[in-house]
Backbone bond lengths (Angstrom), bond angles and torsions (degrees), N, CA, C in turn:
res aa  C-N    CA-C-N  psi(-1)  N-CA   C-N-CA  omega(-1)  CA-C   N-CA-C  phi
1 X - - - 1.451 - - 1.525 110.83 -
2 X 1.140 122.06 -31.85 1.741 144.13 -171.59 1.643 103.26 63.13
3 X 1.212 95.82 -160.00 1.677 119.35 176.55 1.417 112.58 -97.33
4 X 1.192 97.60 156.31 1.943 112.39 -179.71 1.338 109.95 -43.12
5 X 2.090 106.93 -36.84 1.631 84.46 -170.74 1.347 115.95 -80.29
6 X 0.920 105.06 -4.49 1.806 115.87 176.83 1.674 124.58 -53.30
7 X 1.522 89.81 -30.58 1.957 113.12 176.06 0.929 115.36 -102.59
8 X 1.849 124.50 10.45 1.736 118.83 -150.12 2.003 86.51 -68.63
9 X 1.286 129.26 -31.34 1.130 117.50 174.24 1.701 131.96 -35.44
10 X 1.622 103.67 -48.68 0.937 98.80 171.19 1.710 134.71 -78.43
11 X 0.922 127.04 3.06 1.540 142.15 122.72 1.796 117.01 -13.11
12 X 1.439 77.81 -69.21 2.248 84.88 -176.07 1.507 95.11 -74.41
13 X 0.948 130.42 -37.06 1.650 126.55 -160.86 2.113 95.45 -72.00
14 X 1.072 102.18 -70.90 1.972 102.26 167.01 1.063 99.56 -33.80
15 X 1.464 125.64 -98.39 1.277 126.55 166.75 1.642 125.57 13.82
16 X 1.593 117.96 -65.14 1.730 125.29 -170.40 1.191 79.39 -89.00
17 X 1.480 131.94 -67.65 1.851 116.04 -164.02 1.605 113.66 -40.23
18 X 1.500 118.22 -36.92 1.485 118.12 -168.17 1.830 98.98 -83.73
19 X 1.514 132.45 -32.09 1.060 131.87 -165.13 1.662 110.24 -63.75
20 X 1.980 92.80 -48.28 1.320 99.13 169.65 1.884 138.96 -49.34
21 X 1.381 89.94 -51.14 1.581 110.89 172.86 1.527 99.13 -68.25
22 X 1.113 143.05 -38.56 1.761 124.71 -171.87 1.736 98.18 -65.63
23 X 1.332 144.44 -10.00 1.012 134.66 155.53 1.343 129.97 -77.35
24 X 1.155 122.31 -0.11 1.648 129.47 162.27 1.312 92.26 -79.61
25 X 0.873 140.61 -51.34 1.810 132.48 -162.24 1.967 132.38 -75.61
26 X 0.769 152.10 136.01 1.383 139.52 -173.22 1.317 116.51 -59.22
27 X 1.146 139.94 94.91 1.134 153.48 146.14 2.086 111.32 -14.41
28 X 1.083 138.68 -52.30 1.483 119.46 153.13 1.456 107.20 -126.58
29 X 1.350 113.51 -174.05 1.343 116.22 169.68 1.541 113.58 -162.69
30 X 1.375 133.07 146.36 1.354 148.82 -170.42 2.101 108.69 -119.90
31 X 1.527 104.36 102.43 1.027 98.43 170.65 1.342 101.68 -94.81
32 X 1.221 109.39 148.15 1.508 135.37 174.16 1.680 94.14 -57.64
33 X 1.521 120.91 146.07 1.782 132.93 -174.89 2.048 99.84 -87.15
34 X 1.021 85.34 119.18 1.759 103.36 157.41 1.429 86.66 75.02
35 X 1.005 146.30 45.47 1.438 152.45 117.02 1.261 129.11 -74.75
36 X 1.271 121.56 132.70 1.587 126.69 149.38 1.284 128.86 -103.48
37 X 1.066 121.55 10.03 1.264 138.84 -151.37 2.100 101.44 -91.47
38 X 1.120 102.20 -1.61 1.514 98.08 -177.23 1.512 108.88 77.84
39 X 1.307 121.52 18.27 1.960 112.97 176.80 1.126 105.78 -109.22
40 X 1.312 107.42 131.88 1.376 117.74 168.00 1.852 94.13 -167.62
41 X 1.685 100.59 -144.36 0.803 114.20 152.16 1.589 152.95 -177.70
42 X 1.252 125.30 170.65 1.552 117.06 -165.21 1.322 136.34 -98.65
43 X 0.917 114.70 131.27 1.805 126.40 177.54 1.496 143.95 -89.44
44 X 1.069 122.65 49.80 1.791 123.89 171.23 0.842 120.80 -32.56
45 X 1.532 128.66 137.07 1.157 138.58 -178.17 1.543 132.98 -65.95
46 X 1.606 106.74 -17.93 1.369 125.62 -176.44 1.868 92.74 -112.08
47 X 1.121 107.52 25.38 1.599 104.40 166.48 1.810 122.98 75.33
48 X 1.041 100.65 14.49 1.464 112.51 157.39 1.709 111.20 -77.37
49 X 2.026 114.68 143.35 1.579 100.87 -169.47 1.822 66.89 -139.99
50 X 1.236 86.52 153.95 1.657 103.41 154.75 1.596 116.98 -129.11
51 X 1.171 122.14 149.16 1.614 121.46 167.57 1.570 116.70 -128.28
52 X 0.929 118.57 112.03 1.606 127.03 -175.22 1.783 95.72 -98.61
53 X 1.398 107.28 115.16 1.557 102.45 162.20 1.286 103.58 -155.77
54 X 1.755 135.67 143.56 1.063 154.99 -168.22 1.114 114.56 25.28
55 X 1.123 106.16 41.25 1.923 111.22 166.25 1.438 99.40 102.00
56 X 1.241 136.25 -12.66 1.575 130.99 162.75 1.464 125.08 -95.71
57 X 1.315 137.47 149.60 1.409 140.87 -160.71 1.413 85.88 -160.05
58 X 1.835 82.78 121.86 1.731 116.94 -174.75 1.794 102.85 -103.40
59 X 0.975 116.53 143.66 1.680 104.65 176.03 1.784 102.49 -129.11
60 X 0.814 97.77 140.41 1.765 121.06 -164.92 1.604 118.75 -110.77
61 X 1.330 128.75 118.39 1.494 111.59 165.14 1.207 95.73 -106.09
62 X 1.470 132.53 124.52 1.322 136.60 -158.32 1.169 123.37 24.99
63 X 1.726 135.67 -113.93 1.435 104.21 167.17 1.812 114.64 -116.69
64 X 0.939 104.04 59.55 1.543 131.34 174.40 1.441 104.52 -118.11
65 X 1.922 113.02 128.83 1.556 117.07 170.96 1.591 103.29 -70.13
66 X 1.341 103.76 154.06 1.688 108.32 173.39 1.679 78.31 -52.97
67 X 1.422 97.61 159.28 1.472 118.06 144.34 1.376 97.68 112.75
68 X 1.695 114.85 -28.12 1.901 118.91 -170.11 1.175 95.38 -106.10
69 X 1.261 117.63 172.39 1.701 122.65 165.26 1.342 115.38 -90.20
70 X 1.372 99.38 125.58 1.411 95.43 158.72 1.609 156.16 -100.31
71 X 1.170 93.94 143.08 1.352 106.21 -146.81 2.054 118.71 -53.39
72 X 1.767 101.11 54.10 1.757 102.61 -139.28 1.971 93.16 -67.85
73 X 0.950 101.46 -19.94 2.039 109.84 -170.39 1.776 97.45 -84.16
74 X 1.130 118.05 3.26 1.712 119.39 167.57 1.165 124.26 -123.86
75 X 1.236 148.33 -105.14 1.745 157.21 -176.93 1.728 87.49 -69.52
76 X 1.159 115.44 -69.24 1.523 108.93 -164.21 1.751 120.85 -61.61
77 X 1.076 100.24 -4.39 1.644 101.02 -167.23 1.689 91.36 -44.98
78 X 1.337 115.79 -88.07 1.326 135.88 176.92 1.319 95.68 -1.32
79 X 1.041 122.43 -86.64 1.937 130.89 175.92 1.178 110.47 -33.69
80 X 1.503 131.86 -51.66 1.117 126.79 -153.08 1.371 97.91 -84.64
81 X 1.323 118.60 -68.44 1.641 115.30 165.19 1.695 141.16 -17.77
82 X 1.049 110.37 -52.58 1.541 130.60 176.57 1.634 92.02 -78.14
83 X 1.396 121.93 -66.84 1.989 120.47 -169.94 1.864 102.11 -52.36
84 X 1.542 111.39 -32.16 1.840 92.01 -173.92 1.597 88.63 -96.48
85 X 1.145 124.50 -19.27 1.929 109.21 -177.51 1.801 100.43 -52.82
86 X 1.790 96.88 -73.22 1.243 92.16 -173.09 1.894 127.06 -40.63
87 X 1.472 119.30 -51.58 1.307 154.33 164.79 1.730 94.69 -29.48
88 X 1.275 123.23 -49.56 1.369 135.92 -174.57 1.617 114.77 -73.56
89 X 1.558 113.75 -49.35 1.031 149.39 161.91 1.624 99.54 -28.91
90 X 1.357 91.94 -87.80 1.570 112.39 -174.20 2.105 114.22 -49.18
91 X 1.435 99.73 -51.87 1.372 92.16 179.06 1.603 113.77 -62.69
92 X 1.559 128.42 -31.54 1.232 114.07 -147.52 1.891 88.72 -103.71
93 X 1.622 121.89 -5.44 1.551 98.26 147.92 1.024 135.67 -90.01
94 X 1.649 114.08 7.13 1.110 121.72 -151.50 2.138 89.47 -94.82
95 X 1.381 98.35 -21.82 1.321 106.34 -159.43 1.653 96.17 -104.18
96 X 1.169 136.02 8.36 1.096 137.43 -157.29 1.377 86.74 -134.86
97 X 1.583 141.75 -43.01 0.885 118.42 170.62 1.643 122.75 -78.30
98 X 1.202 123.22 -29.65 1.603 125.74 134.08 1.460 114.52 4.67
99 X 1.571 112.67 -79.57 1.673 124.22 -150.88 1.095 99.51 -88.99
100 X 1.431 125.11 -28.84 1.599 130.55 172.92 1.410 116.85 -65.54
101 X 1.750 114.04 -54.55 1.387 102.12 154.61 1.675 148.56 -41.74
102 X 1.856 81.73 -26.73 1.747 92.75 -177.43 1.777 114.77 -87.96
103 X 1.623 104.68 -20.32 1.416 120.86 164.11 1.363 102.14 -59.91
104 X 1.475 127.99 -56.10 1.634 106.56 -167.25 1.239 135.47 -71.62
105 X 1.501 93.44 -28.84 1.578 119.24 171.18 1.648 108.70 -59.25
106 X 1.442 141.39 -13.01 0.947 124.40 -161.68 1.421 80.12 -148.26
107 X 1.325 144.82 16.81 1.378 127.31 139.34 1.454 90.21 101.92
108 X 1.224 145.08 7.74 1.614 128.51 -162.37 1.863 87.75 -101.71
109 X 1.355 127.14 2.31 1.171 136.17 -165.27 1.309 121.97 -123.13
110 X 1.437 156.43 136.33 1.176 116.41 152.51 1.670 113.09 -116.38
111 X 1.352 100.08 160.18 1.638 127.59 177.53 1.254 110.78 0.76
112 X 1.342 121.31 -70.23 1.485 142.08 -166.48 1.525 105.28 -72.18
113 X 1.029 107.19 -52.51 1.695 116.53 -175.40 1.655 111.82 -49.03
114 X 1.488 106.24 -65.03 1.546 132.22 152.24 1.490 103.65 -30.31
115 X 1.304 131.57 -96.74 1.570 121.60 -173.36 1.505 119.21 -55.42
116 X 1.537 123.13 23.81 1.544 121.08 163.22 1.708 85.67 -98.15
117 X 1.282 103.55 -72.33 1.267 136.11 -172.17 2.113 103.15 -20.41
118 X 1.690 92.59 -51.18 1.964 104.48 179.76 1.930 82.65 -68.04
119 X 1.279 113.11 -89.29 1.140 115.94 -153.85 2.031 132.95 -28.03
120 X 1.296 92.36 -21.23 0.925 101.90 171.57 1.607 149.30 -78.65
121 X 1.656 88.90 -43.68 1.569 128.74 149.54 1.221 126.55 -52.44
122 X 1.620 109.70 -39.68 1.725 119.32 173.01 1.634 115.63 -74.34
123 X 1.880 107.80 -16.69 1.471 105.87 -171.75 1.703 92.01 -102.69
124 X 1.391 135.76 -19.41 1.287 115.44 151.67 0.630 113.32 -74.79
125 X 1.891 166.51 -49.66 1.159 128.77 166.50 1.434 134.58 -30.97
126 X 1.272 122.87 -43.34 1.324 155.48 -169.79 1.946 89.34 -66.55
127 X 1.076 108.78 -65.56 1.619 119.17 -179.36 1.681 113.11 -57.13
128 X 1.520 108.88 -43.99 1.717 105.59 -169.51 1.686 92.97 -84.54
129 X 1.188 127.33 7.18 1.900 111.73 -176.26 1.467 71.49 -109.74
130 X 1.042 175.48 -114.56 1.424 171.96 -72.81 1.719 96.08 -103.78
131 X 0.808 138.85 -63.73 1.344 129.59 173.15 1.142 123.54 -51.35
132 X 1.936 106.91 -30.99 1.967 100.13 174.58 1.524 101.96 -79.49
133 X 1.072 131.51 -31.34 1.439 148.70 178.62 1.543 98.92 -40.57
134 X 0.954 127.12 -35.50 1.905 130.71 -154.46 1.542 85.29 -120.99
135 X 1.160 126.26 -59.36 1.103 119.01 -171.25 2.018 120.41 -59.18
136 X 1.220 110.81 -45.04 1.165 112.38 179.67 1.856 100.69 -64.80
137 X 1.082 113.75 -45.41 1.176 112.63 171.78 1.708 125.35 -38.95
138 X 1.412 112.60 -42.16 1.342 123.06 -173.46 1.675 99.37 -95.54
139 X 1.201 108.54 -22.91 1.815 103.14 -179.54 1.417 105.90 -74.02
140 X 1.325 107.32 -48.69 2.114 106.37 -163.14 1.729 93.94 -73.12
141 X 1.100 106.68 -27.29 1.642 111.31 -148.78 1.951 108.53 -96.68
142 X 1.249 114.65 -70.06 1.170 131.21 -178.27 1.733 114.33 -72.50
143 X 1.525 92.64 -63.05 1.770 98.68 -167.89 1.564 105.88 -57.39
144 X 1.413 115.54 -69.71 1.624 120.29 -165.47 1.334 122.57 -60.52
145 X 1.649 104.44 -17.99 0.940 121.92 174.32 1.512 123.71 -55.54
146 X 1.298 110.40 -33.94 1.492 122.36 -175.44 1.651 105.27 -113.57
147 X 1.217 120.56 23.80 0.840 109.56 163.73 1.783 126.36 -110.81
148 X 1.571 129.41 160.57 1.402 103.31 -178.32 1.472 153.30 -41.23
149 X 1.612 81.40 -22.62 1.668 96.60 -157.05 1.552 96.59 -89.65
150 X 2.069 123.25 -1.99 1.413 117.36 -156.03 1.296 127.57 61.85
151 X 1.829 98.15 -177.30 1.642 93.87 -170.57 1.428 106.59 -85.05
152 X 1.414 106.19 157.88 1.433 110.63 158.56 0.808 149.29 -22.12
153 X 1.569 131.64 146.40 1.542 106.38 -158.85 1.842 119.31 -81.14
154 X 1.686 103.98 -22.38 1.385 105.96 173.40 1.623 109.13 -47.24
155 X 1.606 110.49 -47.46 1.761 113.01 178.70 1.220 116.20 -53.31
156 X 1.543 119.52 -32.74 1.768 122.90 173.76 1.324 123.38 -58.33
157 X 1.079 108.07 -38.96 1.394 129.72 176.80 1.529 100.13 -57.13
158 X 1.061 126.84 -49.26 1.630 124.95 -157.74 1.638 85.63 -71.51
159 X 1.372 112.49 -59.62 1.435 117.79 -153.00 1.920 104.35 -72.32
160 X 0.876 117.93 -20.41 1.765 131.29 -157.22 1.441 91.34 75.91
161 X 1.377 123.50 -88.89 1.380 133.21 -145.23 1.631 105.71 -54.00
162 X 1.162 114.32 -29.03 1.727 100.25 -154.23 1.112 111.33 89.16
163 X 1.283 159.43 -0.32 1.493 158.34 -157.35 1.689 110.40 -144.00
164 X 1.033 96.43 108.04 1.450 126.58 -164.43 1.500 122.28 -162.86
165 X 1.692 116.75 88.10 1.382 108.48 161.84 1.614 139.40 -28.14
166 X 0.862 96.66 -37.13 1.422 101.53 -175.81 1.649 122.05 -146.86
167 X 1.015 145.84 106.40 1.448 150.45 148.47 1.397 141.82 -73.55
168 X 1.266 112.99 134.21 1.987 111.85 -173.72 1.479 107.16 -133.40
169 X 1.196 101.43 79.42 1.720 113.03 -178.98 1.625 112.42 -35.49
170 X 1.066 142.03 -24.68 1.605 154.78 156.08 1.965 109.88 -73.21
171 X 1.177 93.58 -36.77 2.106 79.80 156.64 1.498 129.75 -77.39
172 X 1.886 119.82 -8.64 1.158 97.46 -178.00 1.536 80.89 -120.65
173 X 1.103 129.83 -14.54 2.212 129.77 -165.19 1.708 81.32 -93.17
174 X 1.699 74.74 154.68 1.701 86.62 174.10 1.567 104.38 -135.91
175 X 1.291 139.45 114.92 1.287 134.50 -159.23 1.415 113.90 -47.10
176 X 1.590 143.10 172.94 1.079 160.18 -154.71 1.238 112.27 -173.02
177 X 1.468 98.56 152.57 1.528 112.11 179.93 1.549 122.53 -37.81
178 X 1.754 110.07 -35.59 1.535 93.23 164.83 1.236 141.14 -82.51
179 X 1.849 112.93 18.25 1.552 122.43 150.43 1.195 124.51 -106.75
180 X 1.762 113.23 2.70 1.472 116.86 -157.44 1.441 81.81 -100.77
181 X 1.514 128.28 -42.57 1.441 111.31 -138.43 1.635 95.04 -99.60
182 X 1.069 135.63 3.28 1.419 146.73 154.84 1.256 88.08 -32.31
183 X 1.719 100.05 -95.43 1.851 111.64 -167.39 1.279 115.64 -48.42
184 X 1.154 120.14 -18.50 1.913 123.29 175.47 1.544 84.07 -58.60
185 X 1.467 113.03 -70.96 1.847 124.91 -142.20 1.884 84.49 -47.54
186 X 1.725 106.89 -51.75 1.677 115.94 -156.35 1.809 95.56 -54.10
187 X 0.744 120.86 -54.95 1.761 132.02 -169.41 1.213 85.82 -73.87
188 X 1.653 165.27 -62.58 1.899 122.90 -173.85 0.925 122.53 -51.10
189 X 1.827 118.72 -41.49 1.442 138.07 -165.48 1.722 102.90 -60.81
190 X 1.572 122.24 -40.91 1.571 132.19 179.74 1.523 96.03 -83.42
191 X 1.427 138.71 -36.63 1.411 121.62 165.95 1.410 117.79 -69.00
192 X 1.660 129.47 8.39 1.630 151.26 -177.29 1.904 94.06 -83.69
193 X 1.577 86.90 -34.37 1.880 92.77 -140.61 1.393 81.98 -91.87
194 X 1.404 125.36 -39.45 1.929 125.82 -170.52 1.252 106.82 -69.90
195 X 1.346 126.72 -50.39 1.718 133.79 179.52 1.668 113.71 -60.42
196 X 1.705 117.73 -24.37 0.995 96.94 148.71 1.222 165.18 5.07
């Protein structure tokens, strides 16, 4: 069977499989107050929004309805930029710690090389969920805010009117598994590099 350090590979391999999959899932979400009804709404990290309210569900690529273009080279650039950096970020350690795991496991790798190789990948992940974290914050909240067209339409929704001095996308969203399980994937991939 051997010893733990013998598997530290499989560490990075959990690790990229879990990094990958936390991007299928919504990254925050806003339920609507004194409801049970399941309305509110959802947030992806690569800029997909959903809105569930009174029996209808609106779907959003930033603040464009599916179906229109959105406007990513104007108001949304900011959003769009930072949501596919991080999004980019995340898939290509997620996949790098993958092939690296599958290098050690079969010897085309060795030990040491592999735990630079995890450790590094787990602190950009670790870095692009902390950067969308601040960033989404300053996009829904700060940037659009001052701009003509206002905030977004997911932010309208909270307010009805649209009219709102000030917004903090982290006072009404509450994070979700697709920002939590990032740092899960980042913390096996660094328990890859300690078992060593």
């Amino acid at each position: 069977m051997g010893n733990l350090s013998e598997h530290s590979y499989a560490f990075a391999m959990i690790g990229g499989i879990l990094a990958l999959i936390s991007l299928v899932f919504p990254a925050a979400y806003y339920a609507y107050p004194l409801t049970d009804m399941g309305y509110g709404m959802l947030v992806w990290m690569w800029g997909f929004a959903m809105l569930r309210h009174m029996g209808e569900s609106r779907i959003y690529f930033f603040n464009a309805d599916l179906g229109e273009q959105a406007d990513i080279f104007g108001a949304e650039f900011f959003g769009f930029l930072t949501s596919i950096t991080c999004t980019s970020a995340i898939i290509f350690s997620g996949i790098v710690l993958i092939i690296t795991a599958q290098k050690v496991k079969h010897g085309n790798m060795s030990d040491e090389t592999g735990s630079k190789v995890w450790a590094i990948m787990a602190l950009i992940i670790i870095g692009s969920c902390i950067f969308w974290i601040i960033t989404v914050e300053y996009y829904y909240g700060v940037y659009t805010g001052t701009l003509k067209r206002g905030y977004p339409k997911i932010v309208k929704y909270i307010f009805r009117s649209g009219k709102t001095e000030q917004f903090s996308f982290w006072a009404f969203f509450n994070p979700t598994i697709g920002i939590i399980l990032p740092f899960i994937a980042a913390g096996i991939a660094l328990i890859g590099v300690y078992v060593r």
